[in-house]
N, C-alpha and C positions, 0 to 999 in steps of 0.2 A: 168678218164679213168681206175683209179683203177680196176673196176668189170668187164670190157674187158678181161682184163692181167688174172682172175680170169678163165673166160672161157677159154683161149689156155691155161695156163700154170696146170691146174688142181691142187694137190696139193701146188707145189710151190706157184702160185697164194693165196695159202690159207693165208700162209706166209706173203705177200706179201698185203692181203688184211687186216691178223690182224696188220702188221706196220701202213697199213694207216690209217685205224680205232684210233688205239693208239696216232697215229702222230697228228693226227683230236678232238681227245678229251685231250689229255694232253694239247696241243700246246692253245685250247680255254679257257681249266680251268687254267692254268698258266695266260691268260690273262685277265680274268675275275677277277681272285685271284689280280689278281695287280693293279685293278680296285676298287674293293671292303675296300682290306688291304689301299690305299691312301686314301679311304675316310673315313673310321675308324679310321685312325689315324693322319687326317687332324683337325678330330675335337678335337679328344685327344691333338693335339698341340697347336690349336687354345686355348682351355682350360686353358692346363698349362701356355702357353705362357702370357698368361693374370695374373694368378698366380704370372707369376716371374715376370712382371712389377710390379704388386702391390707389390712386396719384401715378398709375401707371400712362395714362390718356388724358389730357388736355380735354376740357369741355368744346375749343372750337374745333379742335382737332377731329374730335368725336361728329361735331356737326359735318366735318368736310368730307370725312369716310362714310358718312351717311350721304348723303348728296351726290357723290362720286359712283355708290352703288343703282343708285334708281335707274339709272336709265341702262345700267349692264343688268340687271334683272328684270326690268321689262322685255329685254331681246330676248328671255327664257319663258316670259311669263305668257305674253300676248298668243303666240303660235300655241301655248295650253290651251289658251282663255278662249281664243277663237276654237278651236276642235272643242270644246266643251260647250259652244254658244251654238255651233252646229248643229251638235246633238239633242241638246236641251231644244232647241227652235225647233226642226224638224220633229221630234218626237212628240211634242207638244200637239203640230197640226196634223199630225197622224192620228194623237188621238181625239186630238176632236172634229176628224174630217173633214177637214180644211184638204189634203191631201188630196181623197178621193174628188173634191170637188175640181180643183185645179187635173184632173186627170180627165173627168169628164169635159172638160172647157179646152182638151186638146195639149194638154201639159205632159211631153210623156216624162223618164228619169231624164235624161238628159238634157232638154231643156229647162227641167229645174233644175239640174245641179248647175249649168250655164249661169240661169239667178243668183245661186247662192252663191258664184266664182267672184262675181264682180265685187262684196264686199270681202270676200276673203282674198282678194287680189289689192284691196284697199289695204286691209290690215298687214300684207304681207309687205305692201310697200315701206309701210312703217316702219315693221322689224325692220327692213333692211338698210333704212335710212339710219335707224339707235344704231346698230351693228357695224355698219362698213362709215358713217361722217359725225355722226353726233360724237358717241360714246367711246372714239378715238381723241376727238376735238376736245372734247369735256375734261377727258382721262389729264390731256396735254394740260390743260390748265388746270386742275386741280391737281396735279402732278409738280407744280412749280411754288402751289401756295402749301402742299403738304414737304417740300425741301426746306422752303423758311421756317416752316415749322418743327421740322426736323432737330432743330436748335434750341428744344427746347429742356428746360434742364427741371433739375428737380423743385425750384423755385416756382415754378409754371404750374407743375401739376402736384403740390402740398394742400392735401387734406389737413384743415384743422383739428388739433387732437390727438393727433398719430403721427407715430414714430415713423421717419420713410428715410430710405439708402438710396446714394445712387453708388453709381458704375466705382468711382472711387473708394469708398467703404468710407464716408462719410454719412453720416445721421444727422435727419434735423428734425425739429419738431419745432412749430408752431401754436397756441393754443387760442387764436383766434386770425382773423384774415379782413384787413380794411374791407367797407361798401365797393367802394371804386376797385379793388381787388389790386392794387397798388404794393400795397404794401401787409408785411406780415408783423402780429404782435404777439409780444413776448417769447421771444425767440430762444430757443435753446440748440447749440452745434456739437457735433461731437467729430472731431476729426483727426486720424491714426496718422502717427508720425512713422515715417517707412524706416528710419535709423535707428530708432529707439524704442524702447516698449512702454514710456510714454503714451498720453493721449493729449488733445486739446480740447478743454468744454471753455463754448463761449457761451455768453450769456448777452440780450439785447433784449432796448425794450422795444423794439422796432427794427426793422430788418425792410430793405425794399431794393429792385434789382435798377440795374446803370450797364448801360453799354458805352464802350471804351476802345476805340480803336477797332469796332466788329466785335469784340469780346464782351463775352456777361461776367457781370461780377456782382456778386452778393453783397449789398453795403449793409452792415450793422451801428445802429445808433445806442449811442448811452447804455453802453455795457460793460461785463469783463471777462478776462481771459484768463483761465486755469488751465497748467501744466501739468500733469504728475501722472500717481498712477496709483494703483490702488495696495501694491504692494511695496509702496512706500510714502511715510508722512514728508518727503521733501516735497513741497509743492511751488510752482513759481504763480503770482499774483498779479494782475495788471488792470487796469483798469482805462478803457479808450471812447473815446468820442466819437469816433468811425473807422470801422476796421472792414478793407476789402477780402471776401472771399471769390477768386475765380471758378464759374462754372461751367462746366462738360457739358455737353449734347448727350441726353437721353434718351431720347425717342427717334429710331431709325425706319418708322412706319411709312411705306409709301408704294402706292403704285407700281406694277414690274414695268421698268422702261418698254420691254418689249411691247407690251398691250397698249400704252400710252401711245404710240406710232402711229399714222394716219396708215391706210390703205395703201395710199400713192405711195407713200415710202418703200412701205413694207414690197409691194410687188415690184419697185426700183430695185429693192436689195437681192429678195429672189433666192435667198438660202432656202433650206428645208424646213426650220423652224419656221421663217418669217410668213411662206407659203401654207404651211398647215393653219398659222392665225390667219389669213385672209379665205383661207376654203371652210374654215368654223364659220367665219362672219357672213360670207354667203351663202352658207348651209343652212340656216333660220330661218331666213324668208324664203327657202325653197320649202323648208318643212311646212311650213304653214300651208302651201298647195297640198302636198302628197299625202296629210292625213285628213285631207277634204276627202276624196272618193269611200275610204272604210267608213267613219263616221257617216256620211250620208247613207250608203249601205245600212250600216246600224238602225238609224234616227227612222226609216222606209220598212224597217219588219214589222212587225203582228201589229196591229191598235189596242190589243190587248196586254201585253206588255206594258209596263211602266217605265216610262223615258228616263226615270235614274237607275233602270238596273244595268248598264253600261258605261256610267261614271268611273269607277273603280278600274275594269278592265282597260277604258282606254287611255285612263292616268298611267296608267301599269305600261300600255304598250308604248305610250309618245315616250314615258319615264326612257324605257329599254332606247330607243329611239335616238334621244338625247344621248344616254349611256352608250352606245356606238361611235356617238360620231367622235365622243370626245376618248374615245379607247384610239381611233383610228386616229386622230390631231396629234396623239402622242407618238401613236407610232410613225407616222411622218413626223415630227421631230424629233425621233431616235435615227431616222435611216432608214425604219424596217421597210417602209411602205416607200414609192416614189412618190411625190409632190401631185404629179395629176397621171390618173385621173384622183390620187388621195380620196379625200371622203366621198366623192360625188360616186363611189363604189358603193359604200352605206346606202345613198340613194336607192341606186341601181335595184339592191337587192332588195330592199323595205319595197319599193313599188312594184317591181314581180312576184312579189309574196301577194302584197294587197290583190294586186290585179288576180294571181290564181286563186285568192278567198272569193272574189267578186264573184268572179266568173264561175264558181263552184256555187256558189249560191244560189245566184241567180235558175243555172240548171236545176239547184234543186228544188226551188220555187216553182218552175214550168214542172218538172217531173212530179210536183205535188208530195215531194220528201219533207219539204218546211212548211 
């Protein structure tokens, strides 16, 4: 009843109509966005989560590569979310003549697409705020907690029950794991002697890690140590109170330094790579305006129509959209392309496209072809 309120109250009503406008498109890209973000990072968990079974991935580790992504996939997801809240919105008061009335009360296209710019001039702020200050800054810190963590050995990430190697062809197994996750019980090692064709099996009834000078080392309690080999009965026997094993860094997972870089660096440095990341990051919150005009186009055809039957196609065109820009970031970091005007090319062309669909349209609207 929004566009009622529009006719009596005149001005105010205008008011009035850009709240519900705003109310109408935030309210669906916030839900869309929530929509989109759980299933991005369903599979992202799904992933890792498989990772930290196999003791390839630390559980915190797991949390910080999760957390690190949110807000680089929001800067993908929003510019969707809003062109789909567009659509859905408009379509919606098309079909239940909300439109026409707002047309009758003096609303022509371009005054309403003017309403609808102001939240998507909101949402575009957004992206561009994750894009060029957040999701650099975040990168930077979580970039510092996943090097600590970088250190982590196969002690860190030991599933109970299961055999697990690291980088040295060392084997261990554990068959159970303290509450406090401290410490490991009943430990079993198996470690290749590089001179000899020998092996080493140690045996613990507890196992728990110690840092030394920066270095990790594997302490084993009330156990023993067998030498030999299996083609041969010479075996050496020992039996110790605590025996240190040193361990390696397994996990090399981390952020590309480059993407971790603020903006202001990046345009200090001024190579062709560093250039192609800062014209991605400003290309997002441009998207977000430039697939406002075709959607509204869309969301403004027949009332007869059904407002999701252009879901699909315009996932398909933002999809292509995205797929440009990031063909062209690469060829600005190959060389092929120059730095500027780089992606703002992509632009160029997508908006002269749109513009000659508008404009064919619209003609064929008056020529009574649609």
């Amino acid at each position: 009843m929004a566009p009622l309120i529009l006719i009596r109250y005149g001005s105010v009503g205008h008011l009035i109509i850009l709240r519900y406008f705003s109310r109408q498109i935030l309210e669906t890209s916030a839900g869309v966005s929530l929509i989109l973000l759980l299933v991005v990072l369903s599979g992202r968990f799904i992933q890792f989560l498989d990772m930290a079974a196999n003791g390839e991935l630390s559980v915190e580790l797991m949390l910080t590569m999760i957390l690190w992504r949110i807000p680089s996939s929001l800067e993908l997801i929003l510019p969707l979310a809003l062109t789909l809240s567009v659509l859905l919105v408009i379509g919606r008061m098309n079909q239940e003549s909300e439109l026409i009335i707002l047309r009758a009360a003096g609303y022509s296209d371009v005054r309403l697409f003017g309403v609808i710019l102001l939240p998507a001039v909101m949402v575009a702020l957004l992206v561009g705020w994750l894009s060029l200050i957040l999701s650099p800054d975040l990168a930077q810190v979580l970039d510092r907690q996943v090097v600590e963590k970088e250190k982590l050995t196969v002690f860190d990430t030991v599933v109970p029950g299961r055999f697990q190697s690291d980088k040295s062809g060392r084997s261990i197994y554990a068959a159970d794991i303290s509450e406090d996750r401290e410490s490991l019980i009943d430990v079993f090692i198996v470690e290749p002697l590089q001179r000899e064709k020998n092996e080493v099996f140690l045996t613990g009834r507890t196992a728990r890690l110690e840092l030394n000078d920066g270095e990790k080392y594997l302490v084993l309690l009330d156990g023993y140590r067998h030498i030999g080999s299996d083609l041969s009965l010479d075996w050496e026997i020992s039996r110790f109170d605590r025996y240190l094993i040193r361990l390696n860094p397994e996990v090399d997972s981390r952020p590309d330094s480059l993407e971790t870089r603020s903006t202001a660096t990046l345009l200090e440095s001024g190579t062709p790579a560093e250039l192609a990341i800062i014209s991605w990051r400003a290309s997002l919150p441009i998207m977000c305006i430039f697939m406002l005009p075709l959607v509204f186009l869309i969301g403004r055809g027949s009332p007869r129509q059904s407002r999701f039957l252009w879901v699909i196609p315009v996932i398909l065109i933002q999809f292509g959209y995205i797929t440009a820009l990031s063909y062209a970031q690469k060829a600005i970091t190959l060389g092929q392309w120059l730095p500027w005007p780089g992606l703002f090319w992509v632009h160029l062309t997508l908006i002269c496209a749109f513009s000659l669909s508008i404009g064919f349209v619209y003609l064929a609207r008056e020529r009574g072809w649609l």
